[in-house]
NURO-368225 format. One line per field, with one value per residue (C-alpha): residue number from 0; x, y, z. Coordinates in Angstrom, 2 decimals, padded with zeros to 5 digits. Layout:
// residues N
num: NUM:... $
xx: X:... $
yy: Y:... $
zz: Z:... $
//
This chain:
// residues 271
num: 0:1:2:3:4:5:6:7:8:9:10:11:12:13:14:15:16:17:18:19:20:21:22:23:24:25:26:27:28:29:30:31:32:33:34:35:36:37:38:39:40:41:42:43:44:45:46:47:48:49:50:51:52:53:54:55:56:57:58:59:60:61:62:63:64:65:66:67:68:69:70:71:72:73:74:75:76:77:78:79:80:81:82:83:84:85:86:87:88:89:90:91:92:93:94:95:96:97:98:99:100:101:102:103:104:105:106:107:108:109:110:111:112:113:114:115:116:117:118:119:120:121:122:123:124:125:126:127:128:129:130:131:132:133:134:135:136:137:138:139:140:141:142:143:144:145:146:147:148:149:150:151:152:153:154:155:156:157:158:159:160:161:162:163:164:165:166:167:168:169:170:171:172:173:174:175:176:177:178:179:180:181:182:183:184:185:186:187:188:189:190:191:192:193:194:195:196:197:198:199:200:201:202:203:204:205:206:207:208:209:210:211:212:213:214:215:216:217:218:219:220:221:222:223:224:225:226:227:228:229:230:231:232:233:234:235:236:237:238:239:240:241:242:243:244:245:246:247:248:249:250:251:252:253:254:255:256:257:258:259:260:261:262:263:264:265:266:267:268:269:270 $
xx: 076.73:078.71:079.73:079.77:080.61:084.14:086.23:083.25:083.35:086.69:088.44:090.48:092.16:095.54:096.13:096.92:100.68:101.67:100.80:103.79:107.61:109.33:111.93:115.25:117.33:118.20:117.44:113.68:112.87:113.96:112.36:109.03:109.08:109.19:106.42:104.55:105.48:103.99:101.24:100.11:100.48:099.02:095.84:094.92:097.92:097.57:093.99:094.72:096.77:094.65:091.69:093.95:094.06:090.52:089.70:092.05:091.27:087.39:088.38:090.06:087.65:083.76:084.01:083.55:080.12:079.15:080.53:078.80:080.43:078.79:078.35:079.00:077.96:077.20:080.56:079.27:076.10:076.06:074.45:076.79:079.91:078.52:078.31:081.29:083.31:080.97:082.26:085.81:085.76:084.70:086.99:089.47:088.55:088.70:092.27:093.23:091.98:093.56:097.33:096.89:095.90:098.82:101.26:100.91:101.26:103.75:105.64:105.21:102.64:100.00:096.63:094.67:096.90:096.26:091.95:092.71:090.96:087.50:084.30:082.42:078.92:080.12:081.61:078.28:076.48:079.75:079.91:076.26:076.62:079.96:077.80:075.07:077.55:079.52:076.78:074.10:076.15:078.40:074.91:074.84:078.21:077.82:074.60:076.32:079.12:076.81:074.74:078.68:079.48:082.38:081.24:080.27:076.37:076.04:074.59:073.03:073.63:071.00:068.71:066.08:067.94:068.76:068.54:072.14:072.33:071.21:073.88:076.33:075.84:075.99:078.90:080.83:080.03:081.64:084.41:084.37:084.33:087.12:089.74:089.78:089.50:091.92:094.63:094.25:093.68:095.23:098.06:099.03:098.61:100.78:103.15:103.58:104.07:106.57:108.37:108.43:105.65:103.50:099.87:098.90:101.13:099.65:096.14:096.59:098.48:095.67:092.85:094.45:094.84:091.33:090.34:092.55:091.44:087.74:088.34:087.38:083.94:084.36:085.97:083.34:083.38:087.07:087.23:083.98:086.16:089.09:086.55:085.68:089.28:090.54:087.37:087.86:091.62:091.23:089.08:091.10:093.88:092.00:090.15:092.50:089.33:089.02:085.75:083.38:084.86:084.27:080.30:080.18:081.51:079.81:076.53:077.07:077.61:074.93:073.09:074.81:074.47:070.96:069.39:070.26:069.43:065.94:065.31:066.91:064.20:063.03:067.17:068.25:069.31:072.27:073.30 $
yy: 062.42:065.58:066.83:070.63:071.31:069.96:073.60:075.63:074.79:074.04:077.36:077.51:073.76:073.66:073.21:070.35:068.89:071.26:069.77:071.25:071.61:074.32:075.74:076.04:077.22:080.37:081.10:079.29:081.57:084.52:083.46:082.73:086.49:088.05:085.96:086.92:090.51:090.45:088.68:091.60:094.18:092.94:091.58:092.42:093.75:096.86:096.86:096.59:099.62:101.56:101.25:102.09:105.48:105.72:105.35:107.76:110.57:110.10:110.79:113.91:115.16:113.97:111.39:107.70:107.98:110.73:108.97:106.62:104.19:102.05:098.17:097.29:100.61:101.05:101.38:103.54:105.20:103.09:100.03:098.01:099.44:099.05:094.71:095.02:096.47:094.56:091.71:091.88:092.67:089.19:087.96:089.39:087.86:084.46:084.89:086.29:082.88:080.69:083.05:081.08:077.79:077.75:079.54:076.45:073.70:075.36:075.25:071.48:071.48:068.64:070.72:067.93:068.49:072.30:071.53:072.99:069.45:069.37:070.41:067.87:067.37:067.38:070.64:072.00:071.88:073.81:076.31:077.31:076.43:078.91:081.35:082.04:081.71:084.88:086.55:086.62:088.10:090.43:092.26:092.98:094.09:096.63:097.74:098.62:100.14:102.61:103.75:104.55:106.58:103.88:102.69:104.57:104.56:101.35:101.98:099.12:097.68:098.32:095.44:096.98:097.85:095.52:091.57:090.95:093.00:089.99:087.10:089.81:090.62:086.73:086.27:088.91:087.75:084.12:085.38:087.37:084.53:082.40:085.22:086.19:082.63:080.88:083.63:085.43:081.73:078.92:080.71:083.08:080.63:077.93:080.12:081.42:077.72:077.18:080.34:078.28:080.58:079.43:078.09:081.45:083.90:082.81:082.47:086.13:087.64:085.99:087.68:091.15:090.99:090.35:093.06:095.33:095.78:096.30:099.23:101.46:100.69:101.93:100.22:097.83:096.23:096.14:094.28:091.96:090.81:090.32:088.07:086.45:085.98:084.17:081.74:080.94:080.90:078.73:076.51:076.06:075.01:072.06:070.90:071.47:072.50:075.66:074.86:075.37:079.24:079.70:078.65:080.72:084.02:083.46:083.06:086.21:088.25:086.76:088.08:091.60:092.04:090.89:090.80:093.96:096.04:094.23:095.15:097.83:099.93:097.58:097.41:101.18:100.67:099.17:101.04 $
zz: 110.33:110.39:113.80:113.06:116.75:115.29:114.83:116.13:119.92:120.05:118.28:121.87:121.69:120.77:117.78:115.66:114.15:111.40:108.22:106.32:107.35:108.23:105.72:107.05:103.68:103.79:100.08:099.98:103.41:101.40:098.73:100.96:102.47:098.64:097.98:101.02:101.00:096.86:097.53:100.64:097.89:095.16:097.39:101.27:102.73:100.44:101.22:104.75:104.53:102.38:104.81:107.64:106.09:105.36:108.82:109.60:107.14:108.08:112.09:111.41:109.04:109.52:111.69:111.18:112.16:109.79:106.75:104.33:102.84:099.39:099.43:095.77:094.09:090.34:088.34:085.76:084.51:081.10:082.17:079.80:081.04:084.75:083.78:082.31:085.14:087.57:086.00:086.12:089.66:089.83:087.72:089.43:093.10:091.88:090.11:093.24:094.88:092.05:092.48:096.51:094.95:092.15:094.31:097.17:094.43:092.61:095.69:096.11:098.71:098.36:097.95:099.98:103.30:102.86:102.58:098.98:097.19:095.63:097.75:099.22:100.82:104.24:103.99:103.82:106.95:108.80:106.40:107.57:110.93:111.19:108.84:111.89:114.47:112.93:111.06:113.89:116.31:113.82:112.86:116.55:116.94:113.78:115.50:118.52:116.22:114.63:117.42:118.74:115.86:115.79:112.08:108.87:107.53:105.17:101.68:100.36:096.68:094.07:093.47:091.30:088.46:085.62:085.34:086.00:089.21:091.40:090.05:089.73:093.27:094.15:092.49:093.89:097.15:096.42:094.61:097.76:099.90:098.06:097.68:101.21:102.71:100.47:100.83:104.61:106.06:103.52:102.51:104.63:107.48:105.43:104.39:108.07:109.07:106.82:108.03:111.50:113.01:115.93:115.43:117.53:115.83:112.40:113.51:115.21:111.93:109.66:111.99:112.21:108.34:108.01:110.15:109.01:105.17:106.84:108.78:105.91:107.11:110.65:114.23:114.08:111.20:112.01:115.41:113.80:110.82:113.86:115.60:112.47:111.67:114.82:114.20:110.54:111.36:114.07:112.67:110.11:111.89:113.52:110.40:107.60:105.38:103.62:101.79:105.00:105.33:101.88:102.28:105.45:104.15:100.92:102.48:105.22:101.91:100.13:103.25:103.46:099.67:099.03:102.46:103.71:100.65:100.32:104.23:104.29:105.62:108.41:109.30:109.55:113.01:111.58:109.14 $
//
């Protein structure tokens, strides 16, 4: 049987050994920061960045809490093109997630040690376990967000257009899931380690990261994605397993995809 409280109730124990050594050349820690520093622009750093000004530019000019901002809107007005670009936005999440994957075996790292190996059963139940322990409470915390005028108005995706708007929407929310969790946690934390930072200063780094390229959708979504991160992070760090953060965030944007724009109505005190 699974213990699922393993990670979840104990995000505050110290963590674990290190799992990979800490470079000491001078050259391969060089090398290490280019890496890092490429990776950030090419994937969440930039983001991070980017919706640091967004939040920014809505304060001085309509306020966060005036704004709207779209989940997943339509690309284009030719339903073709719209797939199309759909599409490669997924595409493009999950070769964001294999860049991590290649990037840590290139480097020598066994994939197993880093919770990189093949999904298994067990990884199941605390991937939904962590999924209601963030996403519960995180609808709460945007609530309270938006009745603050601290987060922007959520639009909902379109789910009564075409066939493909559904598993496009899925889709997007694992590729989602997978880019986010096997870069921000797997190898940004590894990479961190291997730079000879702390168990806290990579878990904190990781979470900030996370909550920084949210902040586009308001102070709220931003210190909720912190939350999230220092969790995930955390849990990380004690279970070596990447696959149960992947089912989590896959399933709370399953839920914020799908869910929200189907209830919409019944939910506009959150958005």
């Amino acid at each position: 049987m699974v213990d699922v409280r393993r990670g979840v109730g104990a995000i505050l124990r110290p963590a674990p050994q290190r799992v990979v050594d800490v470079v000491d050349d001078p050259r391969e820690r060089r090398a290490l920061i280019v890496e890092l520093v490429i990776v950030g622009v090419l994937t969440f750093g930039f983001s991070a960045i980017s919706a640091i000004l967004s939040l920014i530019e809505l304060q001085l000019t309509s306020g966060v809490g005036n704004a709207t901002v779209a989940l997943n809107p339509s690309r284009s007005s030719v339903g073709l093109i719209d797939f199309l670009r759909q599409l490669m936005s997924v595409l493009r999440l999950f070769a964001i997630a294999g860049l991590g994957v290649y990037l840590l075996w290139r480097s020598g790292l066994r994939l197993r040690a880093l919770g990189l190996a093949r999904l298994r059963g067990r990884d199941i139940p605390p991937g939904l376990v962590l999924a209601a322990a963030i996403g519960l409470p995180g609808l709460a915390l945007v609530a309270a967000a938006r009745a603050l005028g601290m987060n922007a108005h959520l639009v909902p995706s379109e789910v009564d257009g075409p066939w493909w708007r559904w598993p496009v929407l899925i889709a997007i929310a694992i590729g989602n899931a997978a880019a986010e969790e096997i870069i921000v946690v797997a190898y940004f934390i590894t990479r961190l380690r291997q730079l000879g930072a702390s168990e806290n200063v990579s878990l904190a780094a990781s979470a900030v990261l996370r909550g920084g390229y949210h902040l586009y959708q308001g102070v709220g979504a931003g210190v909720g994605n912190l939350v999230m991160g220092l969790v995930f992070g955390r849990y990380y760090q004690l279970t070596n397993r990447v696959w149960p953060l992947v089912i989590a965030h896959a399933v709370i944007d399953v839920v914020a995809f799908l869910g929200y724009a189907l209830l919409h109505d019944h939910l506009s005190w959150v958005g």
